[in-house]
C-alpha positions in Angstrom: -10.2 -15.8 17.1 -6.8 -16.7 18.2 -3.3 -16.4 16.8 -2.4 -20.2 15.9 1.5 -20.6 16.7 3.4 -20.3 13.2 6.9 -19.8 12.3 7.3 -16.7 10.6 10.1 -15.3 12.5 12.4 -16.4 10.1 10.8 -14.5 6.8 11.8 -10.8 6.7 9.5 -8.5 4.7 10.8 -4.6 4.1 7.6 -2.4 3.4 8.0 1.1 1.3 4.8 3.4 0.2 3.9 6.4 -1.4 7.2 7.5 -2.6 5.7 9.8 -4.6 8.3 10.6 -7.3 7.9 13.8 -8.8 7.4 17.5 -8.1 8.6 19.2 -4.4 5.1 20.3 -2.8 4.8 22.0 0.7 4.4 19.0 1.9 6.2 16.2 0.1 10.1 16.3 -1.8 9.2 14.8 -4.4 13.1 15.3 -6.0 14.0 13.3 -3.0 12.2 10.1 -4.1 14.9 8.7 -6.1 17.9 9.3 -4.0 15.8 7.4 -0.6 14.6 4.4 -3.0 18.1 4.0 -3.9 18.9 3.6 -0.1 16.3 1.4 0.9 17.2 -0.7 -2.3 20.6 -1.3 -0.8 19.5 -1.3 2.7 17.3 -3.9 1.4 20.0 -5.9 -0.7 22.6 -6.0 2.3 20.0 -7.3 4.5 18.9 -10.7 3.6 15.0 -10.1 3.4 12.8 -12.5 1.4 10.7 -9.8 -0.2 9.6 -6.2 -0.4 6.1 -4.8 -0.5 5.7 -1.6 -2.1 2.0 -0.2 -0.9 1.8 2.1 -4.2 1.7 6.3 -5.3 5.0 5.3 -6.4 4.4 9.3 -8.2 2.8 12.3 -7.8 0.7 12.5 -11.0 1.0 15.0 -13.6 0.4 13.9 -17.1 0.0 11.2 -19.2 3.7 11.6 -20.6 5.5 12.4 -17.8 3.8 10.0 -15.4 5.0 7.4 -18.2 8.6 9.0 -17.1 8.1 9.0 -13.4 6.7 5.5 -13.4 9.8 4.3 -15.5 12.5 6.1 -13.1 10.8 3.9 -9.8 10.6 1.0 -12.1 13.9 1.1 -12.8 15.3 1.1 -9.0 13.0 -1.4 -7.9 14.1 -3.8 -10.7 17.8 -3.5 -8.6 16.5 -5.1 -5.7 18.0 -8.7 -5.0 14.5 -9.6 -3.1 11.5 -10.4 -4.7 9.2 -7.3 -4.8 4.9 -7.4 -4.6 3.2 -4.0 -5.3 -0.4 -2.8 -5.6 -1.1 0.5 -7.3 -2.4 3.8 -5.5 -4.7 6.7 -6.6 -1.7 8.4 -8.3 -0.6 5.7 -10.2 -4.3 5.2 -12.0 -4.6 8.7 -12.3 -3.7 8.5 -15.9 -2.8 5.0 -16.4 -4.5 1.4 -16.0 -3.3 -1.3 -14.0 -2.3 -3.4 -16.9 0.0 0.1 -17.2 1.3 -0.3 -13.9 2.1 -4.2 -14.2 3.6 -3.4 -18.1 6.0 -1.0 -16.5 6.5 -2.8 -13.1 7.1 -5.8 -14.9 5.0 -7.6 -11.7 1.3 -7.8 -11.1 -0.4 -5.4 -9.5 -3.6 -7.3 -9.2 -5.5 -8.7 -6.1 -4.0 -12.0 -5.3 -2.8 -14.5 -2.7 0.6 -15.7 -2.2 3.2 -16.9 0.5 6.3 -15.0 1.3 8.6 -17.5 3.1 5.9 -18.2 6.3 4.0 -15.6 5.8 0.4 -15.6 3.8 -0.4 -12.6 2.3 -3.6 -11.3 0.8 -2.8 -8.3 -1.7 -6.3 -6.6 -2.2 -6.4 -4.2 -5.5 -9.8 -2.5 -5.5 -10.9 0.9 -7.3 -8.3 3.5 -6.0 -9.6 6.3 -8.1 -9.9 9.2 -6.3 -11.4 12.8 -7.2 -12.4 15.2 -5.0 -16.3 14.9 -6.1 -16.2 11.2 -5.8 -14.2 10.3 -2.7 -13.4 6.4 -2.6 -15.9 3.6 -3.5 -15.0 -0.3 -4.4 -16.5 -1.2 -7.9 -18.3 -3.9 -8.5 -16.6 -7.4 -7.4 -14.4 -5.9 -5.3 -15.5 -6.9 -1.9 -16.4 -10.3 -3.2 -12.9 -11.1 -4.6 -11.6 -9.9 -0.6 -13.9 -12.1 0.5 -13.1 -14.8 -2.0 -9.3 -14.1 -1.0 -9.2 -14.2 2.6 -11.7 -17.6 2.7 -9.3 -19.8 0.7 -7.0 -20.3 4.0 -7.6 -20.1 7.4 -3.7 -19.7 8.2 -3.3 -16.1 10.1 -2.8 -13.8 6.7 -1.1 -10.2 5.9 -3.9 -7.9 4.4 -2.1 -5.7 1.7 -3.7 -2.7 0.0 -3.2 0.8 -1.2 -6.2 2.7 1.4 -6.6 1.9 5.1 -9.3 -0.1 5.7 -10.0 0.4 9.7 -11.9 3.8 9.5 -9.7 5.4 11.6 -9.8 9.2 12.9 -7.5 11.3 10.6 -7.9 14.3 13.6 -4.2 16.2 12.4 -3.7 14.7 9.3 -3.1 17.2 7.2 -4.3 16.2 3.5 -7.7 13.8 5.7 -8.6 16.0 8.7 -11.3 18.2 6.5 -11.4 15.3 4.1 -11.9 11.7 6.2 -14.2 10.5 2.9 -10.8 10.6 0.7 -8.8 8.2 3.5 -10.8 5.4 3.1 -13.7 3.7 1.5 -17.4 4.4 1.7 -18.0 0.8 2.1 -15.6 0.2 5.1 -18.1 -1.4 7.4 -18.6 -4.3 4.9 -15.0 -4.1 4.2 -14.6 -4.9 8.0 -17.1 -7.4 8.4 -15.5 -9.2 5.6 -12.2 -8.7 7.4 -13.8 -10.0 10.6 -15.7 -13.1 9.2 -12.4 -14.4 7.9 -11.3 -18.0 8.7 -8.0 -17.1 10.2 -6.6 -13.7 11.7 -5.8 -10.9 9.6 -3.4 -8.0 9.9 -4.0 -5.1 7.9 -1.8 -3.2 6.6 -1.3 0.6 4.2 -0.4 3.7 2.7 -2.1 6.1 1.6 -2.8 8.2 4.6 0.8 9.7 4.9 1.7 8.5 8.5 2.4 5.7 11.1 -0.8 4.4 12.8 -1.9 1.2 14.5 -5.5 0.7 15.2 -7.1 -2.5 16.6 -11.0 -3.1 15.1 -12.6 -6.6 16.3 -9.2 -7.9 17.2 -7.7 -7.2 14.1 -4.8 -5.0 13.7 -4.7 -2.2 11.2 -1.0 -0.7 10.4 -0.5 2.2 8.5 3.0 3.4 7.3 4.4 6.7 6.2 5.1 8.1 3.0 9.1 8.2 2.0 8.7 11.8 1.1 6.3 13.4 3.5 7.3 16.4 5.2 4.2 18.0 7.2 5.3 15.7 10.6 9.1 16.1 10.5 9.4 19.2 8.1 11.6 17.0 5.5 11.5 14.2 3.7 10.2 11.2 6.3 13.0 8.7 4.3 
């Protein structure tokens, strides 16, 4: 496949993940959360970008009520943001909610859908992100159909959006996936990258989840990963 010529250097997307408000851990500052979405929001705002994608763990669970707290703090600085924002939902933000939960406080879908952003077409695929420890990370039922179903309604070159990486890739020094690669991404990534490849168009993927910057190339497609706003077990503070 080859990359048709299209004009999309005039659309300007700013990407934030796992912000992860809540609790300090070792490894993340949570308390910091707050302070660096409010900087990217007016990062964002003096910048003239046409949207923002938020790849979800917007928190670091805890329960039920405070989640409901946490959830409604992020909300409430997104909502200040002049560009139009997208999310999809991570394994901390189901923990003890829904989507519909997510999308009631968001105020936005959270859903798997397909959209353009200025010149750019962009797939946002919201499977199953529960994760536990026993069960790792498996799609439900009609999940890999509706990616399928999403990514064969166009054959323009599209933006892959979801929560988990979906390239496989090693997780050798990654700190939460080295002794646990099942929990960074699906069980069913090789039909998830057959459906990727099979695609009309050309596809870039692109994630969270994994707490770090990574860019790996499987059958021609590019996987992109981005760090977490809080993470601290690369630079020893908050990544920001």
């Amino acid at each position: 496949r080859h990359l048709r010529s299209c004009d999309v250097a005039s659309t300007r997307i700013a990407v934030i993940g796992d912000v992860h408000h809540g609790r300090d851990t070792p490894t993340k500052r949570g308390s910091r959360a707050l302070p660096l979405l409010e900087q990217f929001v007016a990062e964002v705002n003096g910048a003239g970008f046409d949207a923002v994608i938020d790849l979800g763990d917007r928190i670091s669970d805890e329960d039920p009520e405070r989640d409901r707290l946490l959830q409604s703090d992020v909300a409430m600085c997104f909502a200040k943001l002049d560009a139009r924002r997208h999310h999809v939902s991570g394994n901390h933000d189901v923990a003890m909610f829904t989507l519909a939960d997510n999308e009631a406080i968001l105020d936005r879908p959270c859903g798997s859908r397909a959209l353009v952003i200025g010149q750019v077409r962009c797939v946002f695929w919201q499977p199953d992100v529960r994760l536990t420890r026993e069960r790792g990370l498996h799609l439900s039922p009609g999940d890999l159909e509706r990616l399928v179903q999403l990514l064969a309604q166009d054959d323009r070159p599209t933006l892959l959006v979801s929560h988990v990486p979906l390239s496989g890739h090693a997780q050798t020094g990654n700190y939460y996936f080295e002794a646990n690669p099942d929990h960074a991404t699906y069980a069913e990534g090789a039909a998830i990258r057959a459906a990727i490849a099979n695609a009309p168009g050309p596809v870039v993927a692109l994630a969270g989840h994994v707490h770090w910057n990574t860019l790996t190339t499987v059958d021609g497609t590019p996987h992109i990963t981005l760090q977490s706003l809080t993470e601290t077990f690369i630079s020893g503070d908050a990544a920001g």
